[in-house]
C-alpha positions in Angstrom: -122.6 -76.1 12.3 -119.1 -74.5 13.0 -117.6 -73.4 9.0 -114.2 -74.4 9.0 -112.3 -71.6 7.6 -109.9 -72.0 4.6 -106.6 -72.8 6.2 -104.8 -72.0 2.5 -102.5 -68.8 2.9 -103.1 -66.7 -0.6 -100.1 -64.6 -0.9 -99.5 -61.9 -3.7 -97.7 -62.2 -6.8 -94.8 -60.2 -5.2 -94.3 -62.5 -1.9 -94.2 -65.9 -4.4 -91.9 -64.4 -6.6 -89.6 -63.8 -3.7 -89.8 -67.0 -2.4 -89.4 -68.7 -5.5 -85.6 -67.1 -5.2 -84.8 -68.3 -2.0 -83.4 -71.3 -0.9 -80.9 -73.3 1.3 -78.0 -71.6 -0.9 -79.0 -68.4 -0.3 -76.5 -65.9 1.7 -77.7 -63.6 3.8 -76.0 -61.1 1.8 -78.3 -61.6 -0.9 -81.3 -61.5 1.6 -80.2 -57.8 2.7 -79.7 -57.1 -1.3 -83.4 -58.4 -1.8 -84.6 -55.9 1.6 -82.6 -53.0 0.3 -84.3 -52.7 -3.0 -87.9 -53.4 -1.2 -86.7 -50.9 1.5 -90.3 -51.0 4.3 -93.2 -53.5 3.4 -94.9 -54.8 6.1 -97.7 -56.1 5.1 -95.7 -58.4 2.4 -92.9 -58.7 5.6 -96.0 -60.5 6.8 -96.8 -62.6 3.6 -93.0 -63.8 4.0 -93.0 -64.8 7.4 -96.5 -67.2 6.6 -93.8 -69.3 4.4 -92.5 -70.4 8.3 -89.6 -70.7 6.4 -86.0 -70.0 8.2 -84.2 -67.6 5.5 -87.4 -65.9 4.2 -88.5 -64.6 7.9 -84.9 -63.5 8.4 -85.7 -61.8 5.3 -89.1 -60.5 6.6 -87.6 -59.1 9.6 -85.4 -56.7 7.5 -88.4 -55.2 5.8 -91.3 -54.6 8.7 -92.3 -51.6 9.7 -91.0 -50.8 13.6 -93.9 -48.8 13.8 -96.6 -51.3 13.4 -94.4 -53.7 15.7 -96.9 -53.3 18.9 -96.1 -55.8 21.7 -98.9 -58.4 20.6 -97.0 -58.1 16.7 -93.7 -59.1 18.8 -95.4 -61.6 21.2 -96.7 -63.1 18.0 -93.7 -63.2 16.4 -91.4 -65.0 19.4 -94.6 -67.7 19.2 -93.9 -68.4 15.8 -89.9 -68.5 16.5 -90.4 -71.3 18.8 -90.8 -73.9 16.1 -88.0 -73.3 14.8 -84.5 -75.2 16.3 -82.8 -73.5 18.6 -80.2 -72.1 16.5 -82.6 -71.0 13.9 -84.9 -69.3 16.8 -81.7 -67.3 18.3 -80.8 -65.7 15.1 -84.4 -65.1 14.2 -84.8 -63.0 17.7 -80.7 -61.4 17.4 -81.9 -60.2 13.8 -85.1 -59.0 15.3 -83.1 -57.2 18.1 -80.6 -56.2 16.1 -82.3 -54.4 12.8 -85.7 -53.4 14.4 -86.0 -53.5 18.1 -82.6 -51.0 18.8 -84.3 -48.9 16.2 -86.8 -46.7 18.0 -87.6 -45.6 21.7 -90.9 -47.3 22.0 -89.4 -50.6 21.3 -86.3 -50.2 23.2 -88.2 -49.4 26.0 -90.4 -52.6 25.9 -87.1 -54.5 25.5 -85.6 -53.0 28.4 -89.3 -54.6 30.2 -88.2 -58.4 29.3 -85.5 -58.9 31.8 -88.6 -61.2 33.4 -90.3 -62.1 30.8 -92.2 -65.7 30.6 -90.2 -65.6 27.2 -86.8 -67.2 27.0 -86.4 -65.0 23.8 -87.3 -62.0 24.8 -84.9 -62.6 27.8 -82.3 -63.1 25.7 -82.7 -59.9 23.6 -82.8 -58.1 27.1 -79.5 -59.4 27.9 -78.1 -59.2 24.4 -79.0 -56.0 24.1 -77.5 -55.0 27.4 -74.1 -56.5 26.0 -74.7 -54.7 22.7 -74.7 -51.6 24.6 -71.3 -52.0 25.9 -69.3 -53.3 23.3 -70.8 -49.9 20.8 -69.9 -47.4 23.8 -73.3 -46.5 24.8 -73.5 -47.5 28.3 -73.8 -46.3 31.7 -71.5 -47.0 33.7 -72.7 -48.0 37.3 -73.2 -51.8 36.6 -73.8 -53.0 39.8 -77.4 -53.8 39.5 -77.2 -55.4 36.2 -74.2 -57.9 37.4 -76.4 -58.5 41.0 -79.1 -60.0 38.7 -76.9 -61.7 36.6 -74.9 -63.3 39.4 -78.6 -64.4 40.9 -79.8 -65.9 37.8 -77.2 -66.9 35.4 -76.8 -70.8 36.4 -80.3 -72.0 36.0 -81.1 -69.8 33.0 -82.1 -71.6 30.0 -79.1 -71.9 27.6 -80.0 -69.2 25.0 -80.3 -66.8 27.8 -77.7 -68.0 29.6 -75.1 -67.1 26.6 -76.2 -63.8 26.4 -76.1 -63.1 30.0 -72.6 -64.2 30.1 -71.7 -62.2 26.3 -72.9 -59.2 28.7 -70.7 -60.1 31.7 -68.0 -60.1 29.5 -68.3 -56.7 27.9 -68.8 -55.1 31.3 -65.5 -57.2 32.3 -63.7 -55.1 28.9 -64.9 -51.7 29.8 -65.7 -51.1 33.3 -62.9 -52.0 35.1 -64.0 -50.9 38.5 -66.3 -54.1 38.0 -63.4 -56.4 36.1 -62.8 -58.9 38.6 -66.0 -59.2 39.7 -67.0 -60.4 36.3 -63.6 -62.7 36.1 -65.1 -63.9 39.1 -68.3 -64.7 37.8 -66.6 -67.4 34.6 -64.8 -68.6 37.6 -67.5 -69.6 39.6 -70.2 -71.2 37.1 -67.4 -72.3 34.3 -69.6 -71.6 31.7 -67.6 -72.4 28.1 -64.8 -73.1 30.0 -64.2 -76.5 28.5 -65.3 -74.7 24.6 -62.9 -75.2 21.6 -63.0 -72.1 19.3 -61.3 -71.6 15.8 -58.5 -70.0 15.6 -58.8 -66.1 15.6 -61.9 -66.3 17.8 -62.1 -65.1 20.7 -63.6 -68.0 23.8 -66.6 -67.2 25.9 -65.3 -68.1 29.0 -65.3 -64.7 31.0 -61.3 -65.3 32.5 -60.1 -65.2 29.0 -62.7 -63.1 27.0 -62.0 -60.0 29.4 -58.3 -61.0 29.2 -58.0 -61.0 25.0 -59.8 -57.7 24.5 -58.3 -55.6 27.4 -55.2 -56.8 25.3 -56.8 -55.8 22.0 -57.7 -52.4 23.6 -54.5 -51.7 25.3 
């Protein structure tokens, strides 16, 4: 006879006491305070993100180790992302992206492998990562690949991908000017956010204009 084993997660002392501060108020100003005095904890990172709790894994994500974040740790991860809602999954990823992944070679490197990955995350952070490289200055600037697989596969992305596909589209559009139209080119063709009301101050998605504002802004 199969034991069943005990499906009740025992965390520390430390990880209950953090969750017991954290709720739907929280900012995420006071998350980064919380990470900043814990500085690296991984193993706790880990107790946090058992809560599968929105705000404590964004929380969680400050504090692993990049080290210890092998591809199975970040294959696990973008498993456990999925059951969140789609807004709540795209931030978890763009935090992950954004305060672990960009921080050493190894894992840039495996992000730079996701371009086809069975992952609609991981896609994502390929492509916003590629945009994230252009609008900080770090990027090379023969684009002509990168656009020839984004003109191929933009339309019948899934949406999550899809906005970070055309995010990258439009920073190329901003900086490399050989490739401008092109770009312009590409919002005219699939009218993606063409039809999107923004508030005021923000600048719209669709390619024609976001190239247009911040050539302005930069000119």
């Amino acid at each position: 006879m199969e034991v069943k084993k005990d499906t009740v997660i025992k965390r520390s002392s430390i990880a209950e006491n953090i969750l017991s501060q954290i709720n739907t108020q929280t900012k995420l100003g006071e998350l980064r305070k919380i990470a900043k005095d814990i500085k690296k904890d991984h193993e706790l990172a880990m107790e946090l993100w058992s809560s599968e709790e929105f705000l404590p894994r964004l929380l969680a994500i400050l504090i692993l180790d990049k080290k210890l974040l092998s591809e199975d740790v970040l294959d696990q991860l973008d498993k456990d992302m999925q059951t969140h809602t789609y807004d709540e999954r795209n931030n978890l990823m763009d935090w992950l992206m954004a305060n672990q992944l960009t921080k050493n070679k190894k894992n840039i490197a495996l992000m730079n492998t996701w371009e086809n990955s069975p992952s609609a995350l991981q896609r994502r952070a390929f492509w916003y990562y590629q945009a994230r490289l252009r609008w900080t200055g770090k990027t090379p600037t023969d684009n002509a690949d990168l656009l020839s697989a984004l003109e191929a596969n933009i339309t019948q992305e899934e949406l999550e991908v899809q906005w970070a596909m055309n995010f990258t589209a439009g920073w190329i559009g901003v900086y490399d000017e050989q490739n401008r139209a092109r770009c312009i080119q590409i919002g005219e063709k699939t009218g993606l956010y063409k039809d999107e009301k923004v508030s005021k101050g923000c600048t719209p998605s669709y390619l024609p204009e976001f190239i247009r504002i911040e050539v302005n802004k930069r000119s």
